[in-house]
C-alpha positions in Angstrom: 0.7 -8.9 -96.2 -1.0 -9.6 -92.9 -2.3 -7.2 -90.6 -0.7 -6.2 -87.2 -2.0 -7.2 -83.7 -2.2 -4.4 -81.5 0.8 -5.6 -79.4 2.8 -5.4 -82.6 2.1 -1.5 -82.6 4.5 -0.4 -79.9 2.0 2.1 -78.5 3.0 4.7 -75.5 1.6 4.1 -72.0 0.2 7.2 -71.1 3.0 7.8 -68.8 5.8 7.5 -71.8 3.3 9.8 -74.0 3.6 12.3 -71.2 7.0 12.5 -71.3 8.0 11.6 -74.7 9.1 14.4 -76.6 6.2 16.8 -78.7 6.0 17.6 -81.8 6.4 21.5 -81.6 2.4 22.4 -82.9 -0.2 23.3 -80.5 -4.0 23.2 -81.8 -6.2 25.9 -80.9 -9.9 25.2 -81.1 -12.7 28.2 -81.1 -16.2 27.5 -80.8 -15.9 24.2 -82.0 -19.5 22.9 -81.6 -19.4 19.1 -82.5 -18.0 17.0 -79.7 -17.3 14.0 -82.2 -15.0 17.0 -84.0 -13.7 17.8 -80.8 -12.8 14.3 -79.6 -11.1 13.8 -83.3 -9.0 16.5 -83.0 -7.7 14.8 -79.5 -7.0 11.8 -81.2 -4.9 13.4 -84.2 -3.3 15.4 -81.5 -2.2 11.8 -79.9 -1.0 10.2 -83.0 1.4 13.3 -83.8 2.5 13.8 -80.0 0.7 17.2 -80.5 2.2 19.4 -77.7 -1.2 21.0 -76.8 -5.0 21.8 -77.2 -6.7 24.6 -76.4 -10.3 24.7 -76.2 -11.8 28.2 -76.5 -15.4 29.7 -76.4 -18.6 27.3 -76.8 -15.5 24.2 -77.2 -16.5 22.0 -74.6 -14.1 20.0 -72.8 -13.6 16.7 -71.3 -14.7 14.4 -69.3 -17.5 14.3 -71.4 -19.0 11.3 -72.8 -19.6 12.6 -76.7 -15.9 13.6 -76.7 -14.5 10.3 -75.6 -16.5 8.3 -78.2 -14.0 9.8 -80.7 -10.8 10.6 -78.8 -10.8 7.0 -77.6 -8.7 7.8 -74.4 -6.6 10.5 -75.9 -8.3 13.5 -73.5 -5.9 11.3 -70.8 -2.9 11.9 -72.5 -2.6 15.2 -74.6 -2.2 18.5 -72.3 -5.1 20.7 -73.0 -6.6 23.5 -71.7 -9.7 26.0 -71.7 -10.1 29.9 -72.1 -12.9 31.5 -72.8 -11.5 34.1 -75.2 -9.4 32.9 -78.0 -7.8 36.3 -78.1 -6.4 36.1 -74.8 -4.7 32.9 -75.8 -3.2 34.2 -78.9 -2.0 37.2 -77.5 -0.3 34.4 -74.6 1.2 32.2 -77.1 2.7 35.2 -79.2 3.9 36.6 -75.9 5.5 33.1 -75.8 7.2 33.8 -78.8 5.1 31.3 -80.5 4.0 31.8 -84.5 0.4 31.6 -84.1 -1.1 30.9 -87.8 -5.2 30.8 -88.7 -6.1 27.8 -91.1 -8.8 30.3 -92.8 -9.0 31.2 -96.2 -8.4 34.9 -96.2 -6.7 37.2 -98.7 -2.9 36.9 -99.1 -3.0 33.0 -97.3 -0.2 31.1 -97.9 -1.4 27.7 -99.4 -0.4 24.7 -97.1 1.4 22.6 -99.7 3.4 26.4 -100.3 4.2 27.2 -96.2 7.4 26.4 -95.4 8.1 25.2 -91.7 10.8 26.6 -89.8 12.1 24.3 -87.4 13.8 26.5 -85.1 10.4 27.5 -84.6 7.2 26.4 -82.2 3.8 26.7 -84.1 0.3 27.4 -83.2 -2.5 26.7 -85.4 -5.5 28.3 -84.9 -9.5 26.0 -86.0 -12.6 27.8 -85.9 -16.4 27.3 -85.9 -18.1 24.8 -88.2 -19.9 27.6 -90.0 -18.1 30.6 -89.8 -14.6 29.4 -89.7 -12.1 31.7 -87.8 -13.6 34.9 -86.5 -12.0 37.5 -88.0 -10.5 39.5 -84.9 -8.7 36.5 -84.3 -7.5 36.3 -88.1 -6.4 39.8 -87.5 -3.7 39.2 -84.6 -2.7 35.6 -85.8 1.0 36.0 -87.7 -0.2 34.4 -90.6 -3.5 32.3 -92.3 -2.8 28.8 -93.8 -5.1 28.1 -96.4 -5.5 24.0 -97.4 -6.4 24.3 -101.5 -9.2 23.0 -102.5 -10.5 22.7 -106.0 -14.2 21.0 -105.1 -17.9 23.7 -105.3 -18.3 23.5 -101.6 -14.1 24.9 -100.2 -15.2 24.0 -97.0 -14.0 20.9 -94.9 -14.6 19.3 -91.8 -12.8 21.0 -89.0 -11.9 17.5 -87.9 -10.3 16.6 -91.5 -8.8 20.2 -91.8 -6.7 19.4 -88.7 -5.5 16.0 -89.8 -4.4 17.4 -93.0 -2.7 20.9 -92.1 -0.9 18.5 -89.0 0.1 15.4 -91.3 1.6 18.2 -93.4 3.4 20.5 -90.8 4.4 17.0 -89.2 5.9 15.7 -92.7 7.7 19.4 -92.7 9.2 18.9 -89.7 10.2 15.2 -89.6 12.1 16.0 -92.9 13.7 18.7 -92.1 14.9 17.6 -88.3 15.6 14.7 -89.7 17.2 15.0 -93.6 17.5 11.6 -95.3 
């Protein structure tokens, strides 16, 4: 086995990212506090062609040195954009006829492993605060609450690990059933 030079890895120009063709997920981020989380999520966004951010509340927003360290360029090439309410923007997307889904544990959540994707179908994935999570008047408008299992004493994650798993998963979902082998 031998490792691959970067020119072996066929990555997008920002030009071809910005008109490649997305993946049909859009990442909502609320009061995210941690700029290195922040920047993370940019850079899971890239690798999965991630339609969209928006940053919400005390989410702070690029330029902004902190946030590059960890999104590595990836501010430049995923469309994102900030409101100051997260309401508002869930009440746009499902006026969008967009599914617009909390990754909260809640009563009656769907585990991730159990949530079946529909395809024909654009999806909008709601991250909250480090500490508290999702706030719960957004839980209460979202169409749904995605819950990743967890089996560990603490059941909490990193917000920047939480959306890297739920979008590898929704991204396998998709793939597979666009694309049946």
């Amino acid at each position: 086995m031998r490792k691959l030079e970067n020119s072996e890895l066929k990555r997008k120009s920002i030009d071809d990212f910005k008109i490649a063709t997305k993946t049909p997920l859009i990442i909502v981020l609320d009061d995210v506090r941690s700029l290195n989380n922040i920047g993370s999520v940019f850079r899971t966004a890239d690798a999965f062609l991630i339609e969209k951010i928006y940053l919400c509340g005390i989410t702070a927003t690029p330029p902004n040195k902190e946030i590059h360290k960890t999104a590595l360029g990836a501010t430049e090439t995923v469309d994102w954009e900030y409101h100051e309410n997260v309401l508002s923007v869930i009440e746009k997307l499902k006026k969008e006829s967009i599914t617009v889904l909390a990754i909260e544990q809640v009563e009656s959540s769907i585990y991730l492993n159990d949530f079946e994707i529909d395809t024909a179908k654009k999806y909008a994935l709601i991250f909250g605060n480090e500490v508290f999570g999702v706030a719960q008047k957004a839980i209460e408008i979202c169409d749904g609450c995605i819950e990743i299992p967890q089996l560990g004493t603490k059941h909490s994650l990193n917000i920047s690990v939480s959306t890297g798993i739920v979008i590898w998963d929704l991204f396998q979902k998709i793939i597979k059933n666009k694309y049946p082998l």
